[in-house]
Structures are given as C-alpha cells and as structure tokens.
C-alpha positions in Angstrom: 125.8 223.8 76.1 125.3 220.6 73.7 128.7 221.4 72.2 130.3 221.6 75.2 128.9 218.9 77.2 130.2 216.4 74.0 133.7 217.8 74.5 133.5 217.0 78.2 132.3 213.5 77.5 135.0 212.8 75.3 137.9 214.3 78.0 136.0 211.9 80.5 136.7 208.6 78.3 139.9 209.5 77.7 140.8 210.2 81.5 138.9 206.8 82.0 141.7 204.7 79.1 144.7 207.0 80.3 144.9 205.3 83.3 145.1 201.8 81.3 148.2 203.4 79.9 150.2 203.6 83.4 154.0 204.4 82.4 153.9 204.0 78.8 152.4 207.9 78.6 155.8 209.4 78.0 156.6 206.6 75.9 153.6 207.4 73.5 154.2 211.3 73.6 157.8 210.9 72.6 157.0 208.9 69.9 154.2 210.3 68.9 156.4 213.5 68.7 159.2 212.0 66.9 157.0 210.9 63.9 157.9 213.6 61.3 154.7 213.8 59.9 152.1 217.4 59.6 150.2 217.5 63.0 153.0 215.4 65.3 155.1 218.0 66.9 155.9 219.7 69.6 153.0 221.8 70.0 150.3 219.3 69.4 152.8 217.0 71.7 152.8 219.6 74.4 149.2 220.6 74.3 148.3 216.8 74.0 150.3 216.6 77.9 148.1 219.5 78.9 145.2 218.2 78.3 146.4 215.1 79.8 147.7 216.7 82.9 150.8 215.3 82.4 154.0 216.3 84.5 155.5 219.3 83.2 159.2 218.2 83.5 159.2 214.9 82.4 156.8 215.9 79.6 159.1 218.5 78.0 161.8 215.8 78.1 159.8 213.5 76.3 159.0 216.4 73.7 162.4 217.7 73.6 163.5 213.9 72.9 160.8 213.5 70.2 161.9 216.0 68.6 165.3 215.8 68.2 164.8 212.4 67.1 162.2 214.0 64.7 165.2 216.0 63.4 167.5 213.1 62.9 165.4 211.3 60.8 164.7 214.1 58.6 168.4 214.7 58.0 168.9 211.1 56.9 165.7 211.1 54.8 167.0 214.7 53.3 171.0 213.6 52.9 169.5 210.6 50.8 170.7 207.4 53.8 167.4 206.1 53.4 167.5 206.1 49.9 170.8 204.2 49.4 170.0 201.7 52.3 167.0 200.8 49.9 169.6 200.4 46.8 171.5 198.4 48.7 168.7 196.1 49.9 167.5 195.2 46.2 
C-alpha cells in the first residue's frame, strides 16, 4: 500500500505538468526516441506513451520517426562522417 500509493502520487504530478506540455508531447517522444543512447528507444518511448495515454497512431509515428532517425545517426557516427566533419573543423 505505501509503495503503491507513492507510484500513484508521482503518475498524478506528472498528469498535472503533461497538460503544460499541450502539442509538444510528440515532439518530446520523437526526440526523446531518436537520442541513441541505452534506455531511449522504442520500448521505453512506447511504454513512456502508455503511461501517458497518449494516442496510439500518432504515437507509433512519432516512435517509428525516432527511431529511424536514431538509425541515421548511428550510421554516420559508425561510417566515421562525424569524425571527418571534426577534422575538418580544426
């Protein structure tokens, strides 16, 4: 019960500041899902919409974005673009 009712006070505030957000909600999913980092992805994206209560349609677009710019990135950072923009910078 203790455990539980913390969880549920915490799902509260953030149904409270997501309302604050208005429009930019897919904005922030799609980039928080296009961050190639451990923990950013498609799943945590997806179940992050869940728990949001987020349109299913327009939040699988916004994941499916995210990720395929996810994907992009890491083929420049793995083909070595981001690497020779920096030689070129200095």
């Amino acid at each position: 019960p203790k455990v539980g009712h913390f969880f549920q006070k915490i799902i509260d505030i953030g149904n409270r500041k997501i309302g604050k957000l208005g429009n930019y909600e897919l904005l922030g999913l799609y980039i928080f899902v296009a961050i190639p980092l451990p923990g950013t992805g498609a799943w945590t994206g997806t179940l992050a919409a869940s728990i949001l209560d987020m349109d299913f349609k327009t939040s699988v677009l916004a994941v499916m974005g995210g990720v395929l710019l996810a994907s992009v990135i890491m083929l420049l950072a793995s083909s070595g673009v981001f690497g020779a923009i920096g030689a070129l910078l200095t």
